[in-house]
C-alpha positions in Angstrom: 0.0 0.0 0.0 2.5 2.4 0.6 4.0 2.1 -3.0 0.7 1.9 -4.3 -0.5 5.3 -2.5 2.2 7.8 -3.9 1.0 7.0 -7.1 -2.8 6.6 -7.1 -2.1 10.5 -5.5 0.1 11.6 -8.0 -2.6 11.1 -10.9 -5.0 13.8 -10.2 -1.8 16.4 -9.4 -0.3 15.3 -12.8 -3.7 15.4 -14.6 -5.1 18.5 -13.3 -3.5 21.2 -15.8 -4.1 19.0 -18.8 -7.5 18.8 -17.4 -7.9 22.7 -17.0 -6.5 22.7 -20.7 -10.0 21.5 -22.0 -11.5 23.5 -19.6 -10.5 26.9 -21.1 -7.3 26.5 -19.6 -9.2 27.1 -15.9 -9.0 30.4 -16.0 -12.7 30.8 -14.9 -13.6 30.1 -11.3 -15.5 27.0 -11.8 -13.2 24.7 -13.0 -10.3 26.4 -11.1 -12.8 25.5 -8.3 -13.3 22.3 -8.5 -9.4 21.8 -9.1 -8.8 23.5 -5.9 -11.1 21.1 -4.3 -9.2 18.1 -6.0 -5.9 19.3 -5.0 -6.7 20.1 -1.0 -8.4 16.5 -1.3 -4.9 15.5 -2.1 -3.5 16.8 0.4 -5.8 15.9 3.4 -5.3 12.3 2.3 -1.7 13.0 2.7 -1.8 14.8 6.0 -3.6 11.7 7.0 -1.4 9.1 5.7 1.8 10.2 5.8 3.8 11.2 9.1 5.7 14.3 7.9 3.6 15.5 4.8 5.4 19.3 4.6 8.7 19.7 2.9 11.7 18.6 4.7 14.1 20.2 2.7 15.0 23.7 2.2 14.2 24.1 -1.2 10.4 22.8 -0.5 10.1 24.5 2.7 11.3 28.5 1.0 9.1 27.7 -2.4 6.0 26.7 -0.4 6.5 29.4 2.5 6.7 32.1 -0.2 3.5 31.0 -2.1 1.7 30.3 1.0 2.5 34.2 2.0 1.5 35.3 -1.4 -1.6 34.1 -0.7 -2.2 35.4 2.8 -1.4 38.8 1.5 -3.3 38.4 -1.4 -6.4 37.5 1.1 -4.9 40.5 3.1 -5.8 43.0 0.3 -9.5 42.4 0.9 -9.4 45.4 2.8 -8.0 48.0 0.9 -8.3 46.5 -2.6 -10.9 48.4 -5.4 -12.7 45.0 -6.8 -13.5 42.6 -4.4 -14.9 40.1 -7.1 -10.8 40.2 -8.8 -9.4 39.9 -5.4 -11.4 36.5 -4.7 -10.4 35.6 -7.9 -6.8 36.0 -7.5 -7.3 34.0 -4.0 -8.6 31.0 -5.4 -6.1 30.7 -8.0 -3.0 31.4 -5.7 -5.0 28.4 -3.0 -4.9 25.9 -6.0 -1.2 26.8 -6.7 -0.5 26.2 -3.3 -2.6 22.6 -2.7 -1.3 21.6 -5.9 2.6 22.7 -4.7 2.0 20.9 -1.0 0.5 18.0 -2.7 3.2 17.6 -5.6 6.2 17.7 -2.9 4.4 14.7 -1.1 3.5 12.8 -3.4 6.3 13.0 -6.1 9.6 11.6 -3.4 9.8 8.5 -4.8 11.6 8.8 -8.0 9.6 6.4 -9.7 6.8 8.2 -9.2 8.9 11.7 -10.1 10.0 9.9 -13.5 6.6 9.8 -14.6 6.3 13.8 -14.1 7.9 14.8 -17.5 5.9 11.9 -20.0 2.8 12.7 -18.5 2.8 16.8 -18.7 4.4 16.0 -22.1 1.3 13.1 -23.5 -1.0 15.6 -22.0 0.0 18.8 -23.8 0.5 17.2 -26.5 -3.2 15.7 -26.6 -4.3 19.2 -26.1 -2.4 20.7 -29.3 -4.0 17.8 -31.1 -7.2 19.0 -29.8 -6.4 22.1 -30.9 -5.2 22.0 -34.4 -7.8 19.7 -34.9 -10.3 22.4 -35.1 -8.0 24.4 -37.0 -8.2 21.3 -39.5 -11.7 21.4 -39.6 -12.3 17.6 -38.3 -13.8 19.2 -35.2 -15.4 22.8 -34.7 -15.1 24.6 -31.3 -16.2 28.0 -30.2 -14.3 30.8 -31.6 -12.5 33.2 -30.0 -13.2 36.8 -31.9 -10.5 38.6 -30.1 -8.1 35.9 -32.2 -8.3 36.5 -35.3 -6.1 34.6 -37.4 -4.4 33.4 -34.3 -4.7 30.1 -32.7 -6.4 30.4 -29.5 -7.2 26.8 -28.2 -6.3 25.0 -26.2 -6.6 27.6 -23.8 -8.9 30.0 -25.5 -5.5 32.8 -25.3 -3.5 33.0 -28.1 -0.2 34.1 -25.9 -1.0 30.8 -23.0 -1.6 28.7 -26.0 2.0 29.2 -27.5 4.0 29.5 -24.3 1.8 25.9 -23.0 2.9 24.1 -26.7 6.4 25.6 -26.0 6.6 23.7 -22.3 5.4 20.8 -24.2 8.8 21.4 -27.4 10.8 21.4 -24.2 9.4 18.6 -22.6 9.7 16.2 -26.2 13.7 17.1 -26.1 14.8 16.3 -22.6 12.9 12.9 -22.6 14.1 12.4 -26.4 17.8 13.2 -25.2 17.6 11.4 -21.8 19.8 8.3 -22.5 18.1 6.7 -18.9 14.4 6.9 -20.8 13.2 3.7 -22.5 14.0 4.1 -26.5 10.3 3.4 -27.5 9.5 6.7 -24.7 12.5 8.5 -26.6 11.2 7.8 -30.2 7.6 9.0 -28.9 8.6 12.3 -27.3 10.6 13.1 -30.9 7.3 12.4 -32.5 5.2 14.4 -30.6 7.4 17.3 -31.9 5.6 18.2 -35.2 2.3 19.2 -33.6 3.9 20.6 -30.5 5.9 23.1 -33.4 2.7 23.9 -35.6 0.7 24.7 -32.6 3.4 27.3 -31.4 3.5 29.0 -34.7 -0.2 29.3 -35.6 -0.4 31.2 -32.2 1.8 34.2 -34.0 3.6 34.4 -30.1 6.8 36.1 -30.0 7.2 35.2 -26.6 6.6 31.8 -26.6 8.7 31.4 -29.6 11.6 33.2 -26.8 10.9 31.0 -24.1 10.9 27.8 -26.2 14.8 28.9 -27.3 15.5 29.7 -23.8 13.9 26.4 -22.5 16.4 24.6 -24.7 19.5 26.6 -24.4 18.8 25.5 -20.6 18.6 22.3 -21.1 22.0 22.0 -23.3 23.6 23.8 -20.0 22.0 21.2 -17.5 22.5 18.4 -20.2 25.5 19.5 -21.9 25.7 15.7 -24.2 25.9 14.7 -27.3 22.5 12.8 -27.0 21.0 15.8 -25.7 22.2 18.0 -28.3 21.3 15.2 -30.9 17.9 15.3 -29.9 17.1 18.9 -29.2 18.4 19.7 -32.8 16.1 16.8 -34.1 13.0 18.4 -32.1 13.5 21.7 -33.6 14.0 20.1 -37.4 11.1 18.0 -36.9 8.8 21.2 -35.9 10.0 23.3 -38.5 8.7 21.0 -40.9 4.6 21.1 -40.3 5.9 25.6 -40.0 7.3 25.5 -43.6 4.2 23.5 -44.7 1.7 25.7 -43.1 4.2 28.6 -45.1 3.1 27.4 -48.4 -0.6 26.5 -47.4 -1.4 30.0 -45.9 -4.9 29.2 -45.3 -3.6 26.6 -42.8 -2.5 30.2 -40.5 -6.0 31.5 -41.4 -8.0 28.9 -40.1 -9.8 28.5 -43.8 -7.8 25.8 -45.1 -10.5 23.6 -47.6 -10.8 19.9 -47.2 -7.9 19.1 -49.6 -5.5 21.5 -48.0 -6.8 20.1 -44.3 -5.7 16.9 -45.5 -2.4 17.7 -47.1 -1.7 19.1 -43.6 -2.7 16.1 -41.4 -0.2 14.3 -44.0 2.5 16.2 -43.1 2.2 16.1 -39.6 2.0 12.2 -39.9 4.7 11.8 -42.2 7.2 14.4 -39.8 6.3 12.7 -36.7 6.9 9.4 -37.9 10.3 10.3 -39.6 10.9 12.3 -36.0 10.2 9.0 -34.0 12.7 6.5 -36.6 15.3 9.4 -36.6 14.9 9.5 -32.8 15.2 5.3 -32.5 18.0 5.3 -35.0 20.3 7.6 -33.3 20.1 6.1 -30.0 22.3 4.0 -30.6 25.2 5.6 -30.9 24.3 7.7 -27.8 25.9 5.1 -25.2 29.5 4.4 -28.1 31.9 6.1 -25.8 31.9 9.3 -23.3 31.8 12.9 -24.4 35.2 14.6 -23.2 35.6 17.3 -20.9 36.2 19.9 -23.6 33.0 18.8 -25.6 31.2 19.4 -22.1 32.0 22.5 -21.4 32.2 23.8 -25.3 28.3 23.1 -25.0 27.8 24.3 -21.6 29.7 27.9 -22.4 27.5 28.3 -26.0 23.8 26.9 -24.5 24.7 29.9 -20.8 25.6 32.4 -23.8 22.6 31.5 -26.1 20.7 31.5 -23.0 21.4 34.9 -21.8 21.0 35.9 -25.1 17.5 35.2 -25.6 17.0 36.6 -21.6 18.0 40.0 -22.3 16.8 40.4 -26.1 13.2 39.5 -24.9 12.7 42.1 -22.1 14.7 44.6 -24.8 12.8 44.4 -27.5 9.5 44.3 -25.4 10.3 48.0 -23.5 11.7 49.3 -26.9 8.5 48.1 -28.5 6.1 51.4 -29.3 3.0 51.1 -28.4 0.4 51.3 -31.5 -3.2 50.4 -31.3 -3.0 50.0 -35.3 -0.9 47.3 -35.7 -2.1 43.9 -37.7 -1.5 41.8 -34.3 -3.2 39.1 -36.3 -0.4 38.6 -39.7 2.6 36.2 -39.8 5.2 39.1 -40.0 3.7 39.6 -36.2 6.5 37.1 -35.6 9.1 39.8 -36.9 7.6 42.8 -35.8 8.6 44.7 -32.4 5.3 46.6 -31.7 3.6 45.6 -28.6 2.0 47.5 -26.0 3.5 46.0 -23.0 5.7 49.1 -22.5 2.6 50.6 -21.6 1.4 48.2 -19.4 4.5 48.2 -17.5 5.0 52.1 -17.2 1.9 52.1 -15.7 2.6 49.2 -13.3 6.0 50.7 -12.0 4.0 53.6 -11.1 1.3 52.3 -9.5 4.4 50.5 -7.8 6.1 54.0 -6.8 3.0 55.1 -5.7 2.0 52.5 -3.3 5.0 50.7 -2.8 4.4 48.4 1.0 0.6 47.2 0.3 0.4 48.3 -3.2 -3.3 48.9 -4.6 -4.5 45.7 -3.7 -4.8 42.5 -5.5 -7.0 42.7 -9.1 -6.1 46.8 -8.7 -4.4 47.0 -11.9 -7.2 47.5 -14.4 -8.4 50.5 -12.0 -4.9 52.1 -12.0 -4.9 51.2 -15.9 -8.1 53.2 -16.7 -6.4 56.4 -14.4 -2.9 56.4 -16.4 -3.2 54.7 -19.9 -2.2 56.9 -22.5 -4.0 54.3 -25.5 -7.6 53.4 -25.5 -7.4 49.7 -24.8 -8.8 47.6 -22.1 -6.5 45.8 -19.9 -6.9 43.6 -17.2 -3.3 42.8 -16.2 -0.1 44.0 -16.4 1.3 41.4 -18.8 4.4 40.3 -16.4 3.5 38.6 -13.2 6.8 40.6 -11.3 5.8 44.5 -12.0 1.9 43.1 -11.1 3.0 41.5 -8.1 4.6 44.6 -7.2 2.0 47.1 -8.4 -1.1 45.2 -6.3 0.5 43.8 -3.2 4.2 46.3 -3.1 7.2 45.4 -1.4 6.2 42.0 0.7 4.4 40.0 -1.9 7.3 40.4 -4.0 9.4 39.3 -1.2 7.3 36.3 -1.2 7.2 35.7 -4.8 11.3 36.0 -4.6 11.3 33.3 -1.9 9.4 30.9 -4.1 11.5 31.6 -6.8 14.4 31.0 -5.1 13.7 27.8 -3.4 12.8 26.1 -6.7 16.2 27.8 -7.9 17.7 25.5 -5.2 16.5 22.6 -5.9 17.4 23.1 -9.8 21.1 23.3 -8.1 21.2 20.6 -6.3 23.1 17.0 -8.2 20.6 15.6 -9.9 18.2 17.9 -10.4 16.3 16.6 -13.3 17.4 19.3 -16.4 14.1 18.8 -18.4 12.2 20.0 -15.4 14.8 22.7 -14.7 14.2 23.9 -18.5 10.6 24.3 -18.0 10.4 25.9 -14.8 13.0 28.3 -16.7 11.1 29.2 -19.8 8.1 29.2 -17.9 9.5 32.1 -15.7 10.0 34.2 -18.7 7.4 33.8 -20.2 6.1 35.0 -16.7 7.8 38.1 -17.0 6.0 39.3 -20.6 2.4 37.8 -19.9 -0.6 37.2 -17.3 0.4 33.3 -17.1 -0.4 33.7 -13.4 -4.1 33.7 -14.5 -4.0 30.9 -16.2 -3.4 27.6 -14.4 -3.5 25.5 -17.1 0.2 26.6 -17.9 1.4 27.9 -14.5 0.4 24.4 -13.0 2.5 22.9 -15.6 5.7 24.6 -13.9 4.5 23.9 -10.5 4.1 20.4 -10.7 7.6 20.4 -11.9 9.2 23.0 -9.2 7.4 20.2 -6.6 9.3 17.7 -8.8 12.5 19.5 -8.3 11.7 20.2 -4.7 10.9 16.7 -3.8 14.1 15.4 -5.4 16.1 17.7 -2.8 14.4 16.8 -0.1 17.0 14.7 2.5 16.4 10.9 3.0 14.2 10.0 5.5 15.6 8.0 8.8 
């Protein structure tokens, strides 16, 4: 029973943001609800059955501490902040990161159990994409988001969430492709799942995604700086970029009003590139275990994957303050993917103010759209602030992003510690940039996908038990 247990738990904390993915990626309060509910279910069933259910490691103990006082102080802002009905929202959200967090620590120590983390996020996202360009296709027909466009909303209904949670899943497919300790028919499957995971990212026209996929990888290279890894990241990419070029020459594929012909010719490609992905994959695995990279090969990859890294770190936030604002632009073309204009300079100008303004309790949590409607200088309706640090700061000031800093940093620990598993470090990675350019926060079907592997990472830290 107590082998069974860990994993019977660990389903519903490893299903639940591929769940909220169907469910408009939970960012309205009835599903985020009921996931709450499942979550603390979780955990009471651990607190029951297991002696010492909170973290005993560092790591664990700062990452939970600082989302548990993130949520007391959202709670907290009941009192001053300008929209109750926001406030509640933000509350329930922040309680389901936090039952999903304590849970995921407790039930993900055995590293059995913690090897499953990575396939299943990764099956599950990529089911979801599936989903998605099936509509796209036009074998199914789901509700259309008008605010889209061109654009590929689904899975999660947001264009932005929907790119970012297929580029998680790209990262995903390459560290279990390049993990030499995986099973080879696991490997072959994760290089497979590439093709859709690709032409999902790029029908959703996001720049930032596209940023935190390259940064998710150039992560991974520096916590797996092998051959094997290297072998298979490149093959991930190739086999994505295939389904991209085709949906180049079939524009109406990027419209959404491909005809039954072209629909086809495009389920044809994504076939035939994930079944060349998966041989590829197979074939090359054997030559992954034929002698030992040297020590000069190791660190050649290590130095370029920290430099690409930082690259892509400081060109994202650069480009997106340069970026003029301008309410004109065609948000909804492929050359979106070259263009700089964004409005997120805005956002953020408005944010740091609101920050300087009210800098220990802030304006209170869900305050942003009021301070928005005060200080914007375009007419556009905004809800967020588009980076979850400067809204963090603006709402709740200087001890909610003390909070959010602790969290941060005890999931940074456990990505130091030996061992540390580097696809999971590579997601948490991307996902924290991505973090930085869009509201992510308020939509758990992504943000749980991080958390489940910060618990991963946490759990794997933790000291043996006596």
């Amino acid at each position: 029973m107590r082998r069974t247990a860990p994993v019977l738990l660990a389903v519903p904390v490893l299903a639940l943001p591929i769940v909220l993915a169907f469910a408009k990626g939970g960012y309205f309060d009835q599903p985020r609800l009921w996931a709450g509910v499942a979550a603390w279910a979780v955990v009471a069933v651990v607190a029951v059955a297991d002696r010492s259910p909170l973290p005993r490691g560092t790591p664990g103990r700062l990452a939970l501490g600082g989302l548990a006082a993130l949520a007391a102080l959202t709670g907290l802002s009941l009192l001053w902040a300008p929209i109750a009905g926001q406030t509640a929202d933000d509350l329930q959200r922040l309680l389901l990161y936090l039952g999903v967090m304590l849970a995921g620590i407790a039930v993900l120590r055995p590293p059995a159990v913690r090897r499953a983390v990575e396939p299943a996020l990764l099956a599950g996202i990529a089911c979801a994409c599936v989903w998605a360009l099936a509509d796209r296709l036009g074998a199914i027909e789901l509700t259309r988001v008008p605010a889209a466009g061109d654009r590929l909303a689904y899975p999660l209904t947001y264009w932005n969430a929907s790119g970012a949670f297929a580029a998680l899943g790209l990262i995903l497919a390459a560290g279990l492709a390049g993990d030499p300790g995986r099973p080879r028919g696991l490997r072959a499957a994760a290089a497979a799942a590439a093709p859709v995971l690709g032409l999902t990212l790029f029908l959703t026209l996001s720049r930032g995604a596209l940023g935190a996929a390259v940064l998710g990888l150039a992560v991974l290279l520096v916590r797996a700086p092998t051959v094997a890894q290297l072998r298979a990241a490149g093959l991930t990419v190739a086999a994505a970029a295939v389904p991209v070029a085709a949906a180049a020459v079939l524009g109406s594929t990027r419209t959404g009003a491909a005809t039954t012909g072209e629909a086809a010719a495009m389920a044809a490609v994504l076939v035939a590139a994930s079944v060349a992905a998966g041989l590829l994959q197979r074939a090359g695995q054997t030559r992954d275990g034929a002698g030992g990279e040297t020590g000069a090969l190791v660190s050649w990859l290590r130095r370029a994957a920290l430099a690409a890294a930082g690259l892509v770190v400081v060109g994202t936030l650069v480009v997106a303050m340069a970026a003029d604002p301008s309410p004109a632009r065609d948000s909804q073309a492929a050359g979106r993917l070259a263009s700089t204009q964004s409005n997120r300079s805005e956002y953020w100008r408005v944010a740091l103010g609101s920050f300087a303004d009210h800098p220990l309790a802030g304006v209170g949590s869900g305050g942003f759209q009021v301070q928005w409607l005060r200080e914007r200088r375009i007419d556009e309706s905004v809800r967020d602030a588009h980076s979850l640090y400067l809204e963090t700061a603006a709402e709740l000031g200087v001890a909610a992003l003390a909070a959010l800093a602790a969290m941060l940093a005890g999931v940074a620990l456990a990505a130091r510690r030996r061992g540390a598993a580097p696809t999971a470090v590579a997601v948490c990675a991307a996902w924290a940039l991505h973090a930085a350019l869009d509201w992510d926060w308020e939509m758990p079907a992504l943000t749980l996908i991080a958390l489940v592997c910060a618990a991963a990472l946490c759990a794997a830290a933790e000291p043996a038990r006596r």
